[in-house]
N, C-alpha and C positions, 0 to 999 in steps of 0.2 A: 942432546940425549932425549930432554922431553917430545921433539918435533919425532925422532924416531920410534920411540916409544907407541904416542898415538898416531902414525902411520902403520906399527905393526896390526894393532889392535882394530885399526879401520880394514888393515889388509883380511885379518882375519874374520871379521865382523861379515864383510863382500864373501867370502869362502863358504862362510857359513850358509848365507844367504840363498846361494848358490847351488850347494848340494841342497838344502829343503828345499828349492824349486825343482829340481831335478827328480827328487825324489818323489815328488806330486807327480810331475808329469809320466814317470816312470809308470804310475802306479796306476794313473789313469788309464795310461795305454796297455798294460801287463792285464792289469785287474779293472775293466770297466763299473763302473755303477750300474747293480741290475735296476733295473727299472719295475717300481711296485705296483702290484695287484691294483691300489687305487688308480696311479699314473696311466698305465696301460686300458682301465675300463671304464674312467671317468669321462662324462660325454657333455658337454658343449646343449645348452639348452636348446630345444628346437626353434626355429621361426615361428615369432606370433607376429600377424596382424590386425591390430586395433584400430578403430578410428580416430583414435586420441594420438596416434599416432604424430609424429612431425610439427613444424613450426602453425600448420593450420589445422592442425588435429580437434575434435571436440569429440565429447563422453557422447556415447552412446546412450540416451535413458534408458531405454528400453533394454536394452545390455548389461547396463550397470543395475537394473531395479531386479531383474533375473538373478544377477550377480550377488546380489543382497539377500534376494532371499536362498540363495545355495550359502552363503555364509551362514545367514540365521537358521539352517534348517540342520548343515554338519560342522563348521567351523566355530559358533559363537560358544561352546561347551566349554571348549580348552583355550580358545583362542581370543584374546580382548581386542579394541582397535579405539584406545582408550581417550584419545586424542580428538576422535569426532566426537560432538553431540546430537543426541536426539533430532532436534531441530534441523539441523545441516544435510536432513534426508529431503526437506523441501527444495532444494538447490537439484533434486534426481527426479523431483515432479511428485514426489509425494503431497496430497494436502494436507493441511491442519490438523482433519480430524483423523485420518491417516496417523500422525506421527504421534499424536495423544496417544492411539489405540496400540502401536508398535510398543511405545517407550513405558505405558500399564503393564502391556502382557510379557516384558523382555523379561527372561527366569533370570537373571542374578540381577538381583535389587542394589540400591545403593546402602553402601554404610555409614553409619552414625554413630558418630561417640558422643555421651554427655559431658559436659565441659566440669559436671563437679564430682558424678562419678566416677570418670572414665569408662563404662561400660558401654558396649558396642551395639546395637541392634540394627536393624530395615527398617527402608523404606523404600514404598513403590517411586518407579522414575516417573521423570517430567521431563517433555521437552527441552526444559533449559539443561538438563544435568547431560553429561558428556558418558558416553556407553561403561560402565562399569566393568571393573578391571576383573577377570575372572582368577581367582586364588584355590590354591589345593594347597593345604593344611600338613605340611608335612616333607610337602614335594618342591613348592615353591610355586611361581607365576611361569605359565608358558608364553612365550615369546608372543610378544606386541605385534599385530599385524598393520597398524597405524600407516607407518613407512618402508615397509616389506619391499615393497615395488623399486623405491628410491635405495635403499640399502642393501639390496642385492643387483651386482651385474646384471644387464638385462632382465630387470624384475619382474614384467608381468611375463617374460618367455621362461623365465624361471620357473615362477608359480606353475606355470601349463604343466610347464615338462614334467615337474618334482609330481604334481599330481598325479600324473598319467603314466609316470616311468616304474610304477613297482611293477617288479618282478620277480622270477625264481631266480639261484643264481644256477649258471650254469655247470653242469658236472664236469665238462675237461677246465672249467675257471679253478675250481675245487681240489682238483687233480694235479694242476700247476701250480696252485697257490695255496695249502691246507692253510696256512696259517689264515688268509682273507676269509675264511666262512663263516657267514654272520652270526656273529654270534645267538644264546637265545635270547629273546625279549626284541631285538633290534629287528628291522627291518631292509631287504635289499633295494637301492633303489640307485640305478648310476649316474641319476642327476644330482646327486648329494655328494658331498667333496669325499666325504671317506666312504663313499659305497651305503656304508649303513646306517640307517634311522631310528630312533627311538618312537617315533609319531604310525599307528599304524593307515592303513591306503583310506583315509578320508572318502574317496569317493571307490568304493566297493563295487558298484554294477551300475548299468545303465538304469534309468526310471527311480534310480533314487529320490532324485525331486520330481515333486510336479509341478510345472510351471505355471502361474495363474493365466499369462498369455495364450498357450496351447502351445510352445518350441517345443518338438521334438528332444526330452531329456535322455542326453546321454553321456558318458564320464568326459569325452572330450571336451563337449558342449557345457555342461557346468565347471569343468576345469577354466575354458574361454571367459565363460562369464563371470566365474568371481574375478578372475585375472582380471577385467576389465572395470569390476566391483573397485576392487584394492588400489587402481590406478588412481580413482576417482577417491577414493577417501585419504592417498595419501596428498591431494591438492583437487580438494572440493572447487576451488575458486578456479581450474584449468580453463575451462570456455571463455569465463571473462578475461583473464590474464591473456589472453590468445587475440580477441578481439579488443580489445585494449590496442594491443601491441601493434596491428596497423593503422590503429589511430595514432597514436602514440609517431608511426612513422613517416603519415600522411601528415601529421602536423608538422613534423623536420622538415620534410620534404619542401610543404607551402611556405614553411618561414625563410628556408634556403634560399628560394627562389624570392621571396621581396627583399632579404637582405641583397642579395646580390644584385635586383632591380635598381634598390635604392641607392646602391654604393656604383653602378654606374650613372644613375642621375648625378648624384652630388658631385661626383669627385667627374664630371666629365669633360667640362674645358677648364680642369687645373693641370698644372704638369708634375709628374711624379715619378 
């Protein structure tokens, strides 16, 4: 009795099973999934090419030092990269007296608490101190651009794209979709996963920077160069790690080849 018992309940257990798959599939095929406003106009970061690029890739100075100062001139306000120090700007060819004069004149000072009042005040940076975290009061810390590149999907074709993709949105997008219209405050941009941005277009017009070199400043052109900025500060040490690396292989390489010299010397009139 018990064997028939749970045979029924297993019978029934399969039945049931059965219709809810049925009924999924039913419903798939009857009633498709519309496909949303985000899905349909969210866009795949453009191609960038760097020279940091690949297994032999190395930073561009002169790309990256552009790069730096299109950060320091629209990005560093809201945006910290709080992981580099001062000093690790000498690794992009700045000199000494160079990164003094940078890390004097940076506007957000570092903070100080005294250990018996706890009250907070400034102080100017120095080389040694690592770029201070920029805080709004209320609002909170905007996102860390440290490892931007590494934390996002294709991160420096990210950065290009996100930079360079605001736009209007379009009117039949609006007309298909009321509910997707950015809302106010936000911004449209369909390199960002839901369409809209809180951050407004960072690089506004072409000639916004001027570059100390003479490069032709223009929004793509400074989009390129921070991108190639941000590479460089999320792994300062890339050139050496790179060049390292076929040393590093040239050494296996030569040691491969004496072991295996040595191991036919030795072992050569034994039998094995």
């Amino acid at each position: 009795m018990v064997r028939i018992i749970a045979g029924l309940v297993g019978v029934g257990f399969l039945v049931a099973l059965l219709i809810s798959l049925g009924g999924s599939i039913s419903s798939l095929i009857n009633e498709p999934e519309v496909e949303s406003a985000a899905a349909m106009l969210y866009k795949h970061p453009e191609h960038l090419e760097l020279k940091s690029d690949g297994f032999t890739g190395k930073i561009d100075e002169r790309q990256a030092q552009r790069g730096f100062q299109v950060y320091k001139e629209v990005c560093a306000n809201c945006h910290s990269i709080s992981l580099i120090a001062f000093r690790d700007l000498r690794k992009l060819g700045y000199s000494e007296a160079e990164v003094k004069k940078i890390a004097a004149d940076w506007g957000t000072k570092q903070q100080v608490q005294d250990p018996k009042t706890g009250d907070r005040s400034e102080r100017a940076n120095t080389p040694a101190d690592k770029f201070p975290v920029v805080y709004y009061p209320g609002q909170g810390v905007p996102p860390d651009l440290s490892l931007i590149t590494k934390a996002r999907h294709d991160g420096p074709a990210y950065i290009y794209s996100l930079l360079t993709g605001y736009a209007e949105q379009a009117p039949e997008l609006i007309a298909k979709h009321p509910d997707a219209k950015t809302p106010d405050g936000l911004y449209y941009n369909p390199y960002f996963p839901n369409l809209n941005i809180a951050m407004p277009p960072p690089l506004a017009q072409d000639g916004q920077v001027t570059y100390a070199d003479g490069t032709p400043s223009t929004v793509k052109q400074n989009a390129k160069d921070v991108a190639a900025f941000l590479v460089w500060a999320a792994e300062p040490e890339l050139n050496q790690r790179h060049g390292l690396g076929f040393v590093v292989l040239g050494f296996l390489l030569i040691a491969t080849l004496l072991a295996y010299g040595s191991y036919q010397t030795i072992w050569r009139n034994v039998k094995h």
